[in-house]
VEXDREN-2710 file (C-alpha; in Angstrom, 1 decimal):
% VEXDREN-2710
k/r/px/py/pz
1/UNK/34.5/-59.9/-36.2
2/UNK/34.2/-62.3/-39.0
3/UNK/37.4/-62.9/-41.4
4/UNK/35.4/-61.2/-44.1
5/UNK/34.8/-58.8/-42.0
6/UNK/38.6/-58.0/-40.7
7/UNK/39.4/-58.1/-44.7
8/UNK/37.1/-55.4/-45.8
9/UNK/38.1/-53.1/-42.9
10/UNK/41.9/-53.6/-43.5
11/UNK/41.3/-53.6/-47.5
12/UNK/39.2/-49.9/-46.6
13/UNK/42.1/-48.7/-44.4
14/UNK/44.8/-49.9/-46.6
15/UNK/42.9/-47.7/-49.5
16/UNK/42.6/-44.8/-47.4
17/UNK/46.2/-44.8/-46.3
18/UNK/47.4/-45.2/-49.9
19/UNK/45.5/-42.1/-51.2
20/UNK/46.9/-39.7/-47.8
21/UNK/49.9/-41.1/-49.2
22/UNK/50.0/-39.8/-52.5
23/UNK/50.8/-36.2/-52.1
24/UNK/53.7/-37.1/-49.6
25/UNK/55.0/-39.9/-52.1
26/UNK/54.3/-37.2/-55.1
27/UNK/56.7/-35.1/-53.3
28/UNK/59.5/-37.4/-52.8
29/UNK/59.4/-38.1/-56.5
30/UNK/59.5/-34.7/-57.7
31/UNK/62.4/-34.6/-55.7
32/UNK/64.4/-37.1/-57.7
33/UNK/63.2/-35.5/-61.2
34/UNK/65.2/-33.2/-63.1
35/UNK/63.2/-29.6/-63.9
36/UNK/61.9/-30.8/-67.1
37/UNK/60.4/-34.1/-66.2
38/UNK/58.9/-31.8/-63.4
39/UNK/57.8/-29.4/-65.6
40/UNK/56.1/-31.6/-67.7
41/UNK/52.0/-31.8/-67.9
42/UNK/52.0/-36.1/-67.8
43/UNK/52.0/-36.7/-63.9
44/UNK/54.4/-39.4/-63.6
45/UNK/55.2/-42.1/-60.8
46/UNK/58.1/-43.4/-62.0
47/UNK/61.6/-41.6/-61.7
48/UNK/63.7/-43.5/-64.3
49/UNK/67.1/-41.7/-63.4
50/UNK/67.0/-40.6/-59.8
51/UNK/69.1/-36.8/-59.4
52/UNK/70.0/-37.1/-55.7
53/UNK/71.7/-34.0/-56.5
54/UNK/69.4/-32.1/-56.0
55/UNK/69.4/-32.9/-51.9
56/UNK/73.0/-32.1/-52.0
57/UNK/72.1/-28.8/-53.6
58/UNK/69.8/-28.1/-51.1
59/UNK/72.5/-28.1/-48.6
60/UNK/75.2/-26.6/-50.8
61/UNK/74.5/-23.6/-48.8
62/UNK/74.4/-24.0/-45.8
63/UNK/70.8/-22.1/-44.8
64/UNK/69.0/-24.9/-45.0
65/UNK/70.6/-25.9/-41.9
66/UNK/70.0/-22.7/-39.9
67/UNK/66.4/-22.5/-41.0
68/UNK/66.0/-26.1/-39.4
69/UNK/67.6/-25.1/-36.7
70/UNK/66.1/-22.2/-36.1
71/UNK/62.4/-24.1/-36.4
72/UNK/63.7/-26.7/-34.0
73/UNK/64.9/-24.5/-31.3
74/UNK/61.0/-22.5/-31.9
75/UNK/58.9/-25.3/-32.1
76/UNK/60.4/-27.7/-29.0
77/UNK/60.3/-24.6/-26.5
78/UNK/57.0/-23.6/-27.4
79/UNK/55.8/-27.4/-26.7
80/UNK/58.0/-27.8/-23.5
81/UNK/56.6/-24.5/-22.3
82/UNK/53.2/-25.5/-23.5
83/UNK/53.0/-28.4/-21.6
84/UNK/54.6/-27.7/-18.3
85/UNK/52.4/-24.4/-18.3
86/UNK/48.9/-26.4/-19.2
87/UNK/50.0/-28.6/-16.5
88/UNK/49.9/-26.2/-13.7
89/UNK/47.4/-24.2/-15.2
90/UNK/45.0/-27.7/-15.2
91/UNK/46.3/-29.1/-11.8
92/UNK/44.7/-25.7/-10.2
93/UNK/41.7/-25.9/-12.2
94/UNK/41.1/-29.6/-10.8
95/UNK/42.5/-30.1/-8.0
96/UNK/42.4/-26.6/-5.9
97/UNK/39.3/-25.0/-4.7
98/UNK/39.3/-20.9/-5.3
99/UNK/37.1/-18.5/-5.8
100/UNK/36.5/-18.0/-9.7
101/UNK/37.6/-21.2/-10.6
102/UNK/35.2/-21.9/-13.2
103/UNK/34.4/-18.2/-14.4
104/UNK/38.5/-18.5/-15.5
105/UNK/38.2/-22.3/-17.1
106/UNK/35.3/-20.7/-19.3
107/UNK/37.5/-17.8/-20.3
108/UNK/40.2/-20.1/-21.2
109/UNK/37.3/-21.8/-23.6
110/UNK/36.0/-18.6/-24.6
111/UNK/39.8/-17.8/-25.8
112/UNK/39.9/-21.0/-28.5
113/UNK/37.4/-19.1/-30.6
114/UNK/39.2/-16.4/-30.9
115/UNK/40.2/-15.7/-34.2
116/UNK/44.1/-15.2/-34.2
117/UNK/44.0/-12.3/-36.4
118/UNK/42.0/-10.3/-33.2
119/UNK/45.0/-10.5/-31.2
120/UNK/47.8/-9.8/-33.8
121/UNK/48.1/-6.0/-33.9
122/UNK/48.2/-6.1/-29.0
123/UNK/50.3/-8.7/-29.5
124/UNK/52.8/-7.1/-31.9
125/UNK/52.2/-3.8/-30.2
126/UNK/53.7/-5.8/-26.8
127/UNK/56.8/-7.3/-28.6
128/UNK/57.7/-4.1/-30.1
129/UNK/57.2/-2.4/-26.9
130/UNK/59.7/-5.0/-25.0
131/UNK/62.3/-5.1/-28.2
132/UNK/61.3/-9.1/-28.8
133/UNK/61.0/-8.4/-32.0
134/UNK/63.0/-10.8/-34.4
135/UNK/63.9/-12.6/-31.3
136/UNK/63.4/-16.3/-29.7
137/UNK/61.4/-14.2/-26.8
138/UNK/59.2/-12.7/-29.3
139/UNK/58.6/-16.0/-31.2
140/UNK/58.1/-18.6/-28.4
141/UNK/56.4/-17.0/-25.7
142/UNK/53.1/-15.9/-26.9
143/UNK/53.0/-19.1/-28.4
144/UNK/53.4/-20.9/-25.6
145/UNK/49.9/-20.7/-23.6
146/UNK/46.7/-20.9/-25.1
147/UNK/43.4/-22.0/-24.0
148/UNK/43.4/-25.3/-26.4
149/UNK/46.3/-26.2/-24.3
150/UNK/44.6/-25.9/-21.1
151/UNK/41.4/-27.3/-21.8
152/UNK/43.0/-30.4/-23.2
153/UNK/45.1/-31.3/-20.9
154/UNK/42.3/-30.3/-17.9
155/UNK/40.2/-32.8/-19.9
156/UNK/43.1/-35.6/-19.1
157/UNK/43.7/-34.6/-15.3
158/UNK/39.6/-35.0/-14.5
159/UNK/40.4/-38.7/-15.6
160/UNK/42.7/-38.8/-12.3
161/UNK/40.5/-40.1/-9.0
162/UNK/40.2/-37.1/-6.3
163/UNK/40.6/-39.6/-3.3
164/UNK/44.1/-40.7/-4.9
165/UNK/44.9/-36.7/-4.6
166/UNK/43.1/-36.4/-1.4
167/UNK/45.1/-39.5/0.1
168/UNK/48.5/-37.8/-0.8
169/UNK/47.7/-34.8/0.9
170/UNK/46.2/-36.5/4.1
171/UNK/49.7/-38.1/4.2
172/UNK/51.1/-34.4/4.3
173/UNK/52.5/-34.5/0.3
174/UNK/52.5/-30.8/-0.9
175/UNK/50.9/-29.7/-4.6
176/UNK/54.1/-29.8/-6.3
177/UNK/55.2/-33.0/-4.5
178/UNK/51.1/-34.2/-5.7
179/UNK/51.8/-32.9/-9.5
180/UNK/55.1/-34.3/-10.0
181/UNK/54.8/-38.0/-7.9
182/UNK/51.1/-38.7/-8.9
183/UNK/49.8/-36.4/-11.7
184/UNK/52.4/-36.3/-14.4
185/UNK/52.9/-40.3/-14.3
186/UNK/49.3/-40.7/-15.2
187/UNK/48.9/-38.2/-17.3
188/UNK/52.0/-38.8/-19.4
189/UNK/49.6/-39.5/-22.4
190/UNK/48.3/-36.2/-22.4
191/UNK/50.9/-34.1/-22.3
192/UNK/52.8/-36.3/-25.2
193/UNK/49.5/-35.9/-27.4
194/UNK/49.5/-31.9/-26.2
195/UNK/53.6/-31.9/-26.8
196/UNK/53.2/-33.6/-30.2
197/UNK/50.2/-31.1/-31.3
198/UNK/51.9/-28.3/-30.2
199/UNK/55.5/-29.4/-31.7
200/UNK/54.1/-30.0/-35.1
201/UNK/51.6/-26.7/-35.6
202/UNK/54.3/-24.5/-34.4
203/UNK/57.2/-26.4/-36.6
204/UNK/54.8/-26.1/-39.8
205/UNK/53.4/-22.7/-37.9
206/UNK/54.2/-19.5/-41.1
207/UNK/51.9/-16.6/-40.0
208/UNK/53.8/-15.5/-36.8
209/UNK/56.8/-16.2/-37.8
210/UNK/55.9/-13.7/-40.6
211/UNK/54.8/-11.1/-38.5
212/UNK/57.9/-11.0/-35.9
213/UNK/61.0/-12.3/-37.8
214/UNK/62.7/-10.6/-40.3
215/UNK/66.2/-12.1/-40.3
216/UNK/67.5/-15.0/-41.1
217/UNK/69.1/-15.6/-37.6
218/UNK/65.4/-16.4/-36.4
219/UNK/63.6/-17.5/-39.7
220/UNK/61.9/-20.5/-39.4
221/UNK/61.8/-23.2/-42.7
222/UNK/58.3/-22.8/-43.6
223/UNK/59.3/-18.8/-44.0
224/UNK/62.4/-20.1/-46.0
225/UNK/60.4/-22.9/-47.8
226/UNK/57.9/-20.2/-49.6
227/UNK/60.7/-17.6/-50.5
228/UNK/62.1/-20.5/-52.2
229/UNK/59.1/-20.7/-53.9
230/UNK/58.6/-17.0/-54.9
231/UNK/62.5/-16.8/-56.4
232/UNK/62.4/-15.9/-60.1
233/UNK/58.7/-16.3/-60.9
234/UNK/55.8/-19.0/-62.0
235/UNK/58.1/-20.7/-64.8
236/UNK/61.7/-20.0/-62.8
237/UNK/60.6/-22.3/-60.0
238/UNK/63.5/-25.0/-59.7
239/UNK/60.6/-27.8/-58.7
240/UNK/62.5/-31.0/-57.8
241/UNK/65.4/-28.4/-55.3
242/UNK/61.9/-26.7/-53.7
243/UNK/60.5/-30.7/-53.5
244/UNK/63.7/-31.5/-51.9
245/UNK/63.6/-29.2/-49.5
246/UNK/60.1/-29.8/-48.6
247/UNK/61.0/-33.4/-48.0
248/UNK/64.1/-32.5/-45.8
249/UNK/61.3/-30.2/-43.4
250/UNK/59.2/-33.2/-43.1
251/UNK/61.5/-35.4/-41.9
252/UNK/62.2/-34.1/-38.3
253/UNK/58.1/-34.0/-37.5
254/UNK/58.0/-37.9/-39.4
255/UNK/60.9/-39.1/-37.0
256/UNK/59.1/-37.4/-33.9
257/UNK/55.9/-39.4/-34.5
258/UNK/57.6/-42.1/-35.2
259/UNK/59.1/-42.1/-31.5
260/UNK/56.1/-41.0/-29.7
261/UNK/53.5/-42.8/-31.5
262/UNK/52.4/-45.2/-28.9
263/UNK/52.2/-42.0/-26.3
264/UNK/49.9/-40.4/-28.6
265/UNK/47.6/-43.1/-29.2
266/UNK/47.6/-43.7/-25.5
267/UNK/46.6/-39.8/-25.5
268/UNK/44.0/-40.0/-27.4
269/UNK/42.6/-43.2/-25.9
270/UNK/42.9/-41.7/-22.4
271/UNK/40.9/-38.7/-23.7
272/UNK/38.5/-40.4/-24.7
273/UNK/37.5/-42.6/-21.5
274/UNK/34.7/-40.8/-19.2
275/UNK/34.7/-39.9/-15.7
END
């Protein structure tokens, strides 16, 4: 690629990152404005007197804490289970031969069109039936297979050559000797993509947490975040301590990329290539 060529792409990319910027970067602001220069109708970029007060009142309480805690706790099981259960589910799917083998990969596909409000009312019918209401149980375990899950990371084991798994087993290795030696190291991509989807839908995830929580010993922030919101009406909203708060939530998801970036390009790469 020409020079002028590498300019206008990076120029176009540069653009396009600065305007997904802007509502991240108009939050942090707000954050460091007092209520009327949040209040005000002139949209300003400037913060002239920044009121980092308003982060320590966000944690003046003390819920804040639990909330993220709570959210954390939710959102890494569901994406541990997630992945260690798409893994098996897609190792048996690839690599063993049974009899309905692809009639149940289908079903798994037909499941990701399933619109979630189909299976709220069985669902909640089963947690209230086991007591896992307003529980961990109730929250992370229905979330923790789905057929996105499966198909995804099926679609990164088929990368994986049969004769390497047909070699290992000549030479006596057993499945779970096969999935943990050979599979997981190649497929380490995949499931930090799967781990990184999963982590952040569930961590920003509001309508099932809605449904099964009601205390605050299980609430998750994005519950917390829009009762925040809803305190004292339209023109009692504190902006800049909701904006604050908002910017605290994001942090833990920002960090996590931040670590796992490479993986999840490498996952979407390797999802990508073709057989």
């Amino acid at each position: 690629m020409s020079i002028a060529g590498k300019f206008t792409k990076y120029t176009v990319l540069t653009i396009i990152s600065f305007l997904m910027s802007i509502p991240l970067l108009w939050m942090i602001l707000t954050s460091l404005k007092t209520q009327d220069e949040a209040n005000s109708s002139r949209m300003s970029l400037w913060v002239s007197d920044p009121q980092w007060s308003n982060y320590l009142e966000v944690f003046r309480s003390g819920e804040i804490l639990q909330y993220l805690s709570n959210t954390m706790v939710y959102a890494i099981s569901v994406a541990v289970l997630s992945v260690l259960f798409a893994l098996f589910a897609s190792y048996a799917l690839t690599f063993i031969s049974f009899k309905g083998r692809k009639l149940l990969l289908i079903i798994f596909i037909f499941t990701m069109f399933l619109p979630a409000h189909m299976t709220l009312i069985p669902s909640y019918l089963t947690l209230a039936n086991l007591n896992w209401l307003d529980t961990y149980k109730g929250l992370i375990i229905p979330s923790a297979v789905t057929g996105f899950n499966i198909f995804l990371m099926y679609q990164g084991l088929r990368q994986i050559p049969k004769a390497l798994i047909e070699s290992a087993k000549i030479d006596g290795a057993s499945h779970l000797r096969i999935l943990f030696k050979i599979v997981t190291p190649l497929t380490l991509p995949t499931m930090a993509t799967l781990g990184i989807i999963v982590f952040t839908y569930q961590y920003n995830n509001y309508f099932w947490p809605l449904v099964v929580t009601t205390s605050d010993s299980v609430k998750t922030i994005s519950l917390a975040l829009s009762e925040l919101v809803q305190v004292d009406g339209a023109y009692g909203i504190q902006w800049p301590i909701v904006m604050a708060a908002n910017t605290v939530s994001v942090l833990p998801v920002m960090v996590l990329f931040l670590l796992l970036q490479k993986l999840y390009i490498q996952g979407v790469m390797y999802q990508g290539m073709k057989d």
